[in-house]
Residue frames as qw, qx, qy, qz and C-alpha x, y, z in Angstrom:
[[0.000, 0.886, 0.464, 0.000, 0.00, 0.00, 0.00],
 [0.399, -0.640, 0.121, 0.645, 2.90, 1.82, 1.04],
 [0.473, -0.013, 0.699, 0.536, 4.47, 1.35, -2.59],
 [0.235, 0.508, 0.569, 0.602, 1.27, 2.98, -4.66],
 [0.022, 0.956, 0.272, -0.111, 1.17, 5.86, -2.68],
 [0.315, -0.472, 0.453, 0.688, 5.06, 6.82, -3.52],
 [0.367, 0.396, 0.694, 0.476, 3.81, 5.43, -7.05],
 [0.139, 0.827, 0.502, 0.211, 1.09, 8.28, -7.12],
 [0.383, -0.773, 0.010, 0.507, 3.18, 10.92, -5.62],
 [0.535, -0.016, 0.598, 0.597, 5.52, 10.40, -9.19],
 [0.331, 0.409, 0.776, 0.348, 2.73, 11.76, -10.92],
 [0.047, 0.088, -0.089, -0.991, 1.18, 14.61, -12.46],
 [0.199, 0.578, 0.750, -0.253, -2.77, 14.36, -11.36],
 [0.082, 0.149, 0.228, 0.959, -4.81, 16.41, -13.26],
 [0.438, -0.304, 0.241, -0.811, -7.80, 18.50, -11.85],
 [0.789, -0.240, -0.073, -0.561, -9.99, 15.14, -11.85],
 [0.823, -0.236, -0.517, -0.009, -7.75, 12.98, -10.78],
 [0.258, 0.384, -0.304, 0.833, -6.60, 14.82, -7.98],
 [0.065, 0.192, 0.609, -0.767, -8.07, 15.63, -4.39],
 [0.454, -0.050, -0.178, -0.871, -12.15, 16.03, -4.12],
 [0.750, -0.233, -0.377, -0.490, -13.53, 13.23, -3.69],
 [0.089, -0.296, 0.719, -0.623, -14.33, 12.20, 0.19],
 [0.531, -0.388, -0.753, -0.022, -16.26, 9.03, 1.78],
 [0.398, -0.468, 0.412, -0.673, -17.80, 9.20, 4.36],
 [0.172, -0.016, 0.960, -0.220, -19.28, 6.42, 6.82],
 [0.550, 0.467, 0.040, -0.691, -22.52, 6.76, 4.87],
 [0.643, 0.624, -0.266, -0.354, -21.24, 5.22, 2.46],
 [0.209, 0.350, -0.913, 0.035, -19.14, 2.25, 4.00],
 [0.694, -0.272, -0.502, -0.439, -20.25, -0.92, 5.13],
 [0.363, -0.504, 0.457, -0.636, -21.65, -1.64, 7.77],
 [0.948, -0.242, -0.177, -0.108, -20.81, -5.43, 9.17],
 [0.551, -0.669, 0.465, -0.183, -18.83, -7.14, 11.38],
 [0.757, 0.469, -0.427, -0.161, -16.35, -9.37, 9.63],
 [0.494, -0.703, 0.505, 0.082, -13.84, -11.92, 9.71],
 [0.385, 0.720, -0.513, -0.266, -11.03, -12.82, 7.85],
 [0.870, -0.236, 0.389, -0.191, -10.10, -16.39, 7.67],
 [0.535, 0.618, -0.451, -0.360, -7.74, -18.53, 5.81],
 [0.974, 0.014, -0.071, -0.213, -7.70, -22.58, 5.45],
 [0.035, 0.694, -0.689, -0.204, -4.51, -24.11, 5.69],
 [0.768, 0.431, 0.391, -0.266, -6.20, -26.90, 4.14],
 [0.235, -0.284, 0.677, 0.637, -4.48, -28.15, 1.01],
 [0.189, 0.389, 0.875, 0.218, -7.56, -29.73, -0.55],
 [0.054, -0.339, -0.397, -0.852, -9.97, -27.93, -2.13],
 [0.012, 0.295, 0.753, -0.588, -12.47, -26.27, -0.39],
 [0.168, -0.465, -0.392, -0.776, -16.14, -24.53, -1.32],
 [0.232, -0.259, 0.023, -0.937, -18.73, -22.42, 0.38],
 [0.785, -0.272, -0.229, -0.507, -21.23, -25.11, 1.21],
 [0.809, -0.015, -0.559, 0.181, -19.18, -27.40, 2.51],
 [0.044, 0.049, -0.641, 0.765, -17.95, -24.79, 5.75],
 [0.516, -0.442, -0.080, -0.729, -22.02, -23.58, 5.75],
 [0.873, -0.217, -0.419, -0.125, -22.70, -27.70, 6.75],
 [0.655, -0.038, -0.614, 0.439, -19.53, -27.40, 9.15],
 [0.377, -0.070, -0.466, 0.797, -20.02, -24.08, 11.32],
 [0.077, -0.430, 0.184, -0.880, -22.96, -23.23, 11.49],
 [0.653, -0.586, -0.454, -0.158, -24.19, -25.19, 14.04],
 [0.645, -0.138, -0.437, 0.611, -21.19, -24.50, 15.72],
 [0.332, 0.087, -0.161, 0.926, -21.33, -21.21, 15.84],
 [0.062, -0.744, -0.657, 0.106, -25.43, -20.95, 15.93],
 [0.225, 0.134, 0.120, 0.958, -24.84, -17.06, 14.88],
 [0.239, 0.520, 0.592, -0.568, -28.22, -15.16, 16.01],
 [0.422, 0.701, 0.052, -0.572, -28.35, -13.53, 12.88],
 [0.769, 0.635, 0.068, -0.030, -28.11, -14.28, 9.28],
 [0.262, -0.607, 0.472, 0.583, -23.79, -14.11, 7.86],
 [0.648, 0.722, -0.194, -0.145, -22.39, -14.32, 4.75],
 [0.628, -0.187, 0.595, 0.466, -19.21, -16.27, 2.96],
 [0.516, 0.802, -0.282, -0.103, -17.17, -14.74, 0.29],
 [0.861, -0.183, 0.199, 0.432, -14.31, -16.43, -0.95],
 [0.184, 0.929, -0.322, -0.019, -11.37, -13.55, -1.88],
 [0.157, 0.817, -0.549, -0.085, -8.91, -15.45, -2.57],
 [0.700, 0.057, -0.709, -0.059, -6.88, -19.16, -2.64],
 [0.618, -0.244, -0.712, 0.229, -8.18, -20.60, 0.64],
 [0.177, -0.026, -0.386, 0.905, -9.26, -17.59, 1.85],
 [0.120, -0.682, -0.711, -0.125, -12.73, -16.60, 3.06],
 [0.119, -0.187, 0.237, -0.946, -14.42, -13.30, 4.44],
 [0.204, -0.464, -0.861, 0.043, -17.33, -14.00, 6.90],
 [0.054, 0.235, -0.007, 0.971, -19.58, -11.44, 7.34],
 [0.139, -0.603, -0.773, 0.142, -22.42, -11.46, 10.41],
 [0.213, -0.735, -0.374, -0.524, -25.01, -8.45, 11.08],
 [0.573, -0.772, 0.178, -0.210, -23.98, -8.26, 15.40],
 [0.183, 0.749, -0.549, 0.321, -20.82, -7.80, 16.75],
 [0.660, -0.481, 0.499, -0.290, -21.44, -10.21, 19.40],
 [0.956, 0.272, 0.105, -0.031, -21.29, -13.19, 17.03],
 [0.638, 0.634, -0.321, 0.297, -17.94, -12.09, 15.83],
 [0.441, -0.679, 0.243, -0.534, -17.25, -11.62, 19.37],
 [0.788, -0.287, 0.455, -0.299, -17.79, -14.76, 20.69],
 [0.945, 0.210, -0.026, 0.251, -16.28, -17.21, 17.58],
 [0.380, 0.586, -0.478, 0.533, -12.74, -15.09, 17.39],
 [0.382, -0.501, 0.597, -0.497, -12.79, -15.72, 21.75],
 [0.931, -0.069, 0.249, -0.258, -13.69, -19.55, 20.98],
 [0.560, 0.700, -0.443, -0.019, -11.02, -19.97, 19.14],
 [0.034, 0.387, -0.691, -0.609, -8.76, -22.01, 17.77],
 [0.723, 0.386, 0.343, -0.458, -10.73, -23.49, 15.04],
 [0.251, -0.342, 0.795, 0.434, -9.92, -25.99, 12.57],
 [0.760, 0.416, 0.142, -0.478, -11.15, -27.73, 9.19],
 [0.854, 0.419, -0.300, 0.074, -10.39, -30.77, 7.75],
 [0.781, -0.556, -0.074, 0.273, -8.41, -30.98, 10.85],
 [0.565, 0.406, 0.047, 0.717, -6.19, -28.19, 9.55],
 [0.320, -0.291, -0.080, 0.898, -5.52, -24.63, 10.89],
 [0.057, 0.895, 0.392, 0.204, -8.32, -21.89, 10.68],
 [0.393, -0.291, -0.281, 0.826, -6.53, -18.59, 10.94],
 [0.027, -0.848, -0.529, 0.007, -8.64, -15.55, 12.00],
 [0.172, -0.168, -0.199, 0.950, -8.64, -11.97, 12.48],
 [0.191, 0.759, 0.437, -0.444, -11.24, -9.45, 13.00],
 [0.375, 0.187, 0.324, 0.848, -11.27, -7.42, 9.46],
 [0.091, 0.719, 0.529, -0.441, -12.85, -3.26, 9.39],
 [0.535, 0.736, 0.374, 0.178, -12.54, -3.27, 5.92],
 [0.139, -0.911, 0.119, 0.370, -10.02, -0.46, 6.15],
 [0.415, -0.392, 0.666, 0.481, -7.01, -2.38, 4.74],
 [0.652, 0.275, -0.497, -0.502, -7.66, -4.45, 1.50],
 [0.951, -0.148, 0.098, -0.253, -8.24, -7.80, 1.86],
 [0.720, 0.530, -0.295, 0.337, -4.91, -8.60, 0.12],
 [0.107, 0.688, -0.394, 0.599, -2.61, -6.88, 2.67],
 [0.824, -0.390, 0.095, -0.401, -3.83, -9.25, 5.52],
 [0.356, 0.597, -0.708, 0.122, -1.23, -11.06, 7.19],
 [0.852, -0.393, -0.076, -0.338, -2.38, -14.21, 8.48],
 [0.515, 0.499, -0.636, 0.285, 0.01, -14.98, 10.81],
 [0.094, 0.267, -0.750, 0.598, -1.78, -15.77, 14.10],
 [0.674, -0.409, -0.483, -0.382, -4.15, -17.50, 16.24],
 [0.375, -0.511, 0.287, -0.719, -5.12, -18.24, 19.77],
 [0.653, 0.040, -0.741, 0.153, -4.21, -21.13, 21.44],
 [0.779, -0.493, 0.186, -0.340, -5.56, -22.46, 25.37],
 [0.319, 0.672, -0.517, 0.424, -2.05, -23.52, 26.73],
 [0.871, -0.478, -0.111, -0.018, -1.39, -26.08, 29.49],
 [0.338, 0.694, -0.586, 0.247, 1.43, -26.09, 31.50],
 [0.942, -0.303, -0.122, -0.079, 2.50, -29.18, 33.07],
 [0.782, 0.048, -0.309, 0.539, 5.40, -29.98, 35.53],
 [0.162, -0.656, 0.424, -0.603, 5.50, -26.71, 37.88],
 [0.406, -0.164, -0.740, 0.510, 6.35, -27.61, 41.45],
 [0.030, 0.620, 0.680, 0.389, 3.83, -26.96, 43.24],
 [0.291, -0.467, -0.170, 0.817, 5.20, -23.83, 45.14],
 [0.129, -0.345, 0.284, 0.885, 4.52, -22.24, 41.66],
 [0.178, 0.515, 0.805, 0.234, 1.53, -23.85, 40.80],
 [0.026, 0.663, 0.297, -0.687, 0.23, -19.63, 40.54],
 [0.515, 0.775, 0.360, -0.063, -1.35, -17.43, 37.69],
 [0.018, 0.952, -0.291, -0.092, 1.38, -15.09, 37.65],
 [0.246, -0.555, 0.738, 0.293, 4.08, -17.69, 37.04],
 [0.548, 0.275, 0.724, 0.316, 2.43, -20.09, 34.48],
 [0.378, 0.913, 0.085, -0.128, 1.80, -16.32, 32.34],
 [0.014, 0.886, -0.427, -0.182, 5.39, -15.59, 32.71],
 [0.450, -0.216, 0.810, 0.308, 6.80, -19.07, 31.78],
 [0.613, 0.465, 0.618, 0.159, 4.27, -19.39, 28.80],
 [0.056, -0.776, 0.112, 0.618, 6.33, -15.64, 27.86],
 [0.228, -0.267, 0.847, 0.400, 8.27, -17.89, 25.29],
 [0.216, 0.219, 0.871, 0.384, 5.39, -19.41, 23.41],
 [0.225, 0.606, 0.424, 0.634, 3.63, -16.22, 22.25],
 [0.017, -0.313, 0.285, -0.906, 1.96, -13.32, 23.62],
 [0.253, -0.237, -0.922, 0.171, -0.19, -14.00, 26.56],
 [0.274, -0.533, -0.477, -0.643, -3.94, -13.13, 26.99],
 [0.075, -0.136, -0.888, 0.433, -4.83, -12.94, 30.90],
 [0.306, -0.513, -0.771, -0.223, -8.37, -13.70, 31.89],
 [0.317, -0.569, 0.146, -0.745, -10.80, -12.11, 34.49],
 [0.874, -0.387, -0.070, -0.286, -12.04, -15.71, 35.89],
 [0.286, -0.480, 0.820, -0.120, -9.43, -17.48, 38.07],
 [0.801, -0.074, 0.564, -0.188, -11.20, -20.62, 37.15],
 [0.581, 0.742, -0.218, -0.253, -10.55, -20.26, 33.85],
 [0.128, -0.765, 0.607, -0.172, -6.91, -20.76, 35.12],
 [0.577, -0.407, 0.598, -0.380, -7.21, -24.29, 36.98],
 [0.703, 0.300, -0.547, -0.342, -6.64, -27.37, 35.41],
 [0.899, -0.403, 0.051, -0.166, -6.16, -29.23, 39.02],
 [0.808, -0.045, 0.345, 0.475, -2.32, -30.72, 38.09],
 [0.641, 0.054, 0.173, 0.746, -1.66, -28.26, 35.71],
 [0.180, 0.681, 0.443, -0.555, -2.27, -24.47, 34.74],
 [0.510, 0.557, 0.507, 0.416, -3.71, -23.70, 31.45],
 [0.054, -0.707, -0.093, 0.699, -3.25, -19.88, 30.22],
 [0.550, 0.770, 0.309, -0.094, -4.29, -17.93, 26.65],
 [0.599, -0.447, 0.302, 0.591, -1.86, -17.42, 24.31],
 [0.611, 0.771, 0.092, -0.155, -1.96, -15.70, 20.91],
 [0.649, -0.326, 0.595, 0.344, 0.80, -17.79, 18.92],
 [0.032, 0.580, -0.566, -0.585, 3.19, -17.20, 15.61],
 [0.875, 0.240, 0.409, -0.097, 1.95, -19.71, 13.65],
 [0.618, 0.751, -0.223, 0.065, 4.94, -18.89, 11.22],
 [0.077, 0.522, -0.806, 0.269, 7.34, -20.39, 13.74],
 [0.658, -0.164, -0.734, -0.034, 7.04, -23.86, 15.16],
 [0.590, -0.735, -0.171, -0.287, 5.36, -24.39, 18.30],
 [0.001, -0.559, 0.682, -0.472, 7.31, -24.12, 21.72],
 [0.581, 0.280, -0.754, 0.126, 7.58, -27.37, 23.31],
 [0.720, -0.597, -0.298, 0.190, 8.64, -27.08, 26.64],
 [0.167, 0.838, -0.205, 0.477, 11.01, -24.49, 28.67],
 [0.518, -0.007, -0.663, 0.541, 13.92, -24.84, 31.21],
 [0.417, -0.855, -0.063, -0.303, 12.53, -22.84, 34.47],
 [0.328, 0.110, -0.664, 0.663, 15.60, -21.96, 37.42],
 [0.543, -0.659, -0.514, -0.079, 14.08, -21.69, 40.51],
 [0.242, -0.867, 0.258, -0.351, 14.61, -20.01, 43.86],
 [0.823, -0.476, 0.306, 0.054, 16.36, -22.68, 45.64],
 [0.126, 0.599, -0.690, -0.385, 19.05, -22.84, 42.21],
 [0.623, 0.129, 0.767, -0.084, 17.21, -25.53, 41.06],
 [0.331, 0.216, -0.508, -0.765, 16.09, -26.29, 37.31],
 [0.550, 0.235, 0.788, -0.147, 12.95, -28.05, 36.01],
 [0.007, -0.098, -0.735, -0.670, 11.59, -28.66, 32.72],
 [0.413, 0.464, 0.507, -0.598, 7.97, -27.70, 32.19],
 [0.169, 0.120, 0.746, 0.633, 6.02, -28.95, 29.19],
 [0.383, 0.339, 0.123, -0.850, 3.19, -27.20, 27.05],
 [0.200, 0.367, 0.881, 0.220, 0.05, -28.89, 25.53],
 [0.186, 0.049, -0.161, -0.968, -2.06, -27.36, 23.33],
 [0.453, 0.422, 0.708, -0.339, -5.96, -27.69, 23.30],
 [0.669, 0.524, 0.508, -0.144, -7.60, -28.54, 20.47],
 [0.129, -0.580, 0.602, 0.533, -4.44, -28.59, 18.18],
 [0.794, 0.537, 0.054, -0.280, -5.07, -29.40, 14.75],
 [0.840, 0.236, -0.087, 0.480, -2.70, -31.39, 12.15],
 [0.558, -0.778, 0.232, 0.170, 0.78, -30.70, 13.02],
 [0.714, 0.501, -0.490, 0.019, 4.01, -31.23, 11.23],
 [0.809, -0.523, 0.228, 0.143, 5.83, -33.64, 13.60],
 [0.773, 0.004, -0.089, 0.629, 9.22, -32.76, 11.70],
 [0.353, 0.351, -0.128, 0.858, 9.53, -29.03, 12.00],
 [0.112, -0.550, -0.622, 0.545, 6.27, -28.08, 14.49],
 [0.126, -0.079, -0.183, -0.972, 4.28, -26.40, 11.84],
 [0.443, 0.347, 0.664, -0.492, 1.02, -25.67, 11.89],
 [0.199, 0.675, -0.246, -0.667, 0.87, -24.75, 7.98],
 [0.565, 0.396, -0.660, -0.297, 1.58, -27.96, 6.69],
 [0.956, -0.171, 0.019, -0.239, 1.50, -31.71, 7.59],
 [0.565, -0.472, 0.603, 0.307, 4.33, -34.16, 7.81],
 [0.741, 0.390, 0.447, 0.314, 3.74, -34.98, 3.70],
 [0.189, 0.942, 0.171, 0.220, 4.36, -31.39, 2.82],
 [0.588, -0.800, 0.047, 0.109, 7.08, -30.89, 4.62],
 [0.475, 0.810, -0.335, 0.079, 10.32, -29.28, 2.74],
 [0.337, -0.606, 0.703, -0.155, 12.89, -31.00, 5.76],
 [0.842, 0.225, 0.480, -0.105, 10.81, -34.77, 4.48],
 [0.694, 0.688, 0.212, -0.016, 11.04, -33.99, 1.02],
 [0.319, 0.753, -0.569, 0.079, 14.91, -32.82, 0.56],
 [0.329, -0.512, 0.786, -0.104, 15.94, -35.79, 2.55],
 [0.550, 0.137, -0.714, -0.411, 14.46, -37.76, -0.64],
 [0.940, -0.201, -0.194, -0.198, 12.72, -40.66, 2.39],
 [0.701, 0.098, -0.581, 0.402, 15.63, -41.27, 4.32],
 [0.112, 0.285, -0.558, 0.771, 14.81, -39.84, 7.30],
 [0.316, -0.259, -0.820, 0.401, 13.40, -42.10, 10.24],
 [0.395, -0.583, -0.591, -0.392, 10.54, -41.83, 12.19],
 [0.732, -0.433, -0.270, 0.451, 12.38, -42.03, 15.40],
 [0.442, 0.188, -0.010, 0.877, 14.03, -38.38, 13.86],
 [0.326, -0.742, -0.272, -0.519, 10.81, -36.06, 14.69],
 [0.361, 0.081, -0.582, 0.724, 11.24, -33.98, 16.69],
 [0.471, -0.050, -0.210, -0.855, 7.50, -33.12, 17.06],
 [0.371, -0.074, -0.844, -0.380, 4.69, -35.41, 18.34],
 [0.422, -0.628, -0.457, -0.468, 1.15, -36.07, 19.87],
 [0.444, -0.494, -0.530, 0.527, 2.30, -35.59, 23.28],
 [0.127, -0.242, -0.235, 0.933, 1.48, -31.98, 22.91],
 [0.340, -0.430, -0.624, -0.557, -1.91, -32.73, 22.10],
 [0.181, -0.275, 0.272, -0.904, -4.07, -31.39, 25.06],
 [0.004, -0.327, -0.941, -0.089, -6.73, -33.61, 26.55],
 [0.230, -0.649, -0.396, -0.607, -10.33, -31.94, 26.30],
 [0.076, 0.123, -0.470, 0.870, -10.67, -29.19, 29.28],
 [0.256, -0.616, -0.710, -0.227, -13.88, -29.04, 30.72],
 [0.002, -0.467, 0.268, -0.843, -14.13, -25.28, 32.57],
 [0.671, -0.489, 0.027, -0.557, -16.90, -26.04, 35.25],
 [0.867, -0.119, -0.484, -0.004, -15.40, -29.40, 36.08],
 [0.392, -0.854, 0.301, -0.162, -14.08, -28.81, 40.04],
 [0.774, 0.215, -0.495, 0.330, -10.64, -30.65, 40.80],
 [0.289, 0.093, -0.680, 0.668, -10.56, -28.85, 44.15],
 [0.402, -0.654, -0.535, -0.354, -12.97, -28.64, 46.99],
 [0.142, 0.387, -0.590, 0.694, -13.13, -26.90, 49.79],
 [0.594, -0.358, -0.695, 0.190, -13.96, -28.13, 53.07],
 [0.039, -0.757, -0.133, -0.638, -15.33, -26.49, 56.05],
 [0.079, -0.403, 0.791, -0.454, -13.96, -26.71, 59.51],
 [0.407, -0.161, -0.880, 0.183, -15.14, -29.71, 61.49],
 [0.045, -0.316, -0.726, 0.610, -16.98, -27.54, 64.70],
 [0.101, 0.234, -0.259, -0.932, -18.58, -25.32, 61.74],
 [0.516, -0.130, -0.762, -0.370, -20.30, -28.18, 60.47],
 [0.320, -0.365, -0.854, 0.189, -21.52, -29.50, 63.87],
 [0.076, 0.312, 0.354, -0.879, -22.82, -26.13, 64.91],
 [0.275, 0.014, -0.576, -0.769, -24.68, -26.07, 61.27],
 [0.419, -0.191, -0.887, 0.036, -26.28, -29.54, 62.66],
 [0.185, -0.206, -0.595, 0.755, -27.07, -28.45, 65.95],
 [0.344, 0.456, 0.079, -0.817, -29.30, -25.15, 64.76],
 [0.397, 0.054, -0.709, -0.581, -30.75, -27.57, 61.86],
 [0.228, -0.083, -0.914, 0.324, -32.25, -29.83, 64.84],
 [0.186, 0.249, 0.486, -0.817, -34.69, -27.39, 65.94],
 [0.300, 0.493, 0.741, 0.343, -37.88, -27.36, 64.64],
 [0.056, -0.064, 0.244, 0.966, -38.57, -24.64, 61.83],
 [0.228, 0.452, 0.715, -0.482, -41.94, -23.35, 62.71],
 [0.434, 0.336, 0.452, 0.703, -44.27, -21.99, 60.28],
 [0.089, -0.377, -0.068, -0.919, -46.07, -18.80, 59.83],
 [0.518, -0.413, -0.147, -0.734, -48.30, -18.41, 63.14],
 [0.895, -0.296, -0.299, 0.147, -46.75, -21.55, 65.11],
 [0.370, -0.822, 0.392, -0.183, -44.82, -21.26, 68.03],
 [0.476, 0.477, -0.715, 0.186, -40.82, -22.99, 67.56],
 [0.775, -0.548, 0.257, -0.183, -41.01, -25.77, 70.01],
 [0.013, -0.821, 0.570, -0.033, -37.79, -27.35, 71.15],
 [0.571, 0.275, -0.772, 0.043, -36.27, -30.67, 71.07],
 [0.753, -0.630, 0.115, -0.153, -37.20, -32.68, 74.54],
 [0.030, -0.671, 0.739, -0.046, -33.96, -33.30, 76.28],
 [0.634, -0.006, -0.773, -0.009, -32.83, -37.07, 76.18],
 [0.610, -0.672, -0.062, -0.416, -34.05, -38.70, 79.22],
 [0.260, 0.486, -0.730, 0.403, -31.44, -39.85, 82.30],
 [0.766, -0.467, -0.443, 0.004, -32.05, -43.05, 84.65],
 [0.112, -0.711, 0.506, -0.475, -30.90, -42.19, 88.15]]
């Protein structure tokens, strides 16, 4: 864009093409979009995402699908909330490939869109649990993009491990795992699983491509071993369930028996007079 305004600068406008004519917001459009692109080799068409997302996404209103470009889509819904709520549900996949989003407001071109990220739900597994805290599974996950923090603490809790939002390069291979020193001069290793990761390349840790596609595979003409990935399903995430508790709390011990105690009486109703418990009787 940069490029064809130097381009026009070169030039000698005359009167009509020259300054004068001004949009306004009148005259732009008004929806709520998102950009999207497949990383999907296989062909793809217009009916075939309608049948995949929109139950998922159950939109309140009516959207649209344009397709601008190879493997690229523009969705386009009537309320902001919809766009809202799929780009925060993220990550989203097809054909068990990589969906990458962004919100688009039409400002740019459509061209000029650099899909280069997406939003990954991050586990981290192996703190000790001194550090088992929000504020240190943000700063260890510092390394594997840029990190998103929440409002709900529960969000947070994964019981064993602690999960945390991440918005992640997808032009660099995922991050793994990370040394951590401690306070005591200690080191541990802490590994990261992703939720609902799509294909993978288990030799270089793209998301972009598969292991057939894969330029490290394919110059080593088939002579490089399975056993050589360095990439592989252990950083597949099991499914998270947010409501599911992994810790209870308990309430003191005389708390409870006092609860008991003042449950014992009878609860009188409207216009009856609370009569007490007769005492146990005592032989003498």
């Amino acid at each position: 864009m940069e490029e064809l305004a130097q381009f026009w600068k070169r030039l000698s406008l005359s009167e009509k093409e020259g300054p004068g004519c001004c949009l306004t917001e009148e005259e732009s459009v008004h929806q709520f979009s998102i950009a999207a692109k497949f990383t999907t080799k296989r062909a793809i068409n217009v009916d075939s995402i309608v049948r995949t997302f929109n139950p998922l996404w159950r939109a309140k209103t009516r959207f649209k699908i344009q397709k601008m470009g190879d493997h690229e889509m523009l969705f386009s819904f009537e309320k902001k909330e919809d766009v809202d709520r799929i780009l925060s549900s993220e990550l989203w996949s097809f054909d068990k490939h990589l969906i990458i989003m962004q919100r688009y407001d039409h400002e740019q071109p459509f061209q000029d869109i650099k899909f280069e990220k997406t939003t990954f739900w991050v586990q981290v597994h192996g703190l000790p649990m001194k550090y088992m805290t929000i504020t240190a599974a943000e700063k260890v996950c510092g390394v594997v993009g840029d990190v998103i923090s929440q409002s709900e603490q529960r969000l947070y809790d994964g019981g064993h491990f602690i999960r945390v939002k991440v918005v992640v390069d997808v032009t660099m291979p995922l991050c793994r795992s990370r040394l951590i020193s401690l306070s005591n001069n200690k080191q541990v290793w802490v590994s990261f699983r992703y939720e609902r990761l799509p294909n993978l390349c288990y030799w270089c840790g793209s998301l972009l491509h598969d292991d057939r596609d894969c330029e490290r595979r394919i110059e080593s003409e088939g002579s490089l071993k399975a056993d050589q990935r360095e990439f592989g399903p252990e950083l597949r995430a099991q499914p998270f369930v947010v409501s599911k508790k992994s810790v209870v709390s308990v309430p003191g011990y005389y708390a409870t028996k006092k609860k008991e105690q003042r449950g014992n009486f009878f609860q009188p109703t409207e216009g009856m007079t609370p009569v007490q418990p007769c005492p146990e009787s005592t032989t003498v």
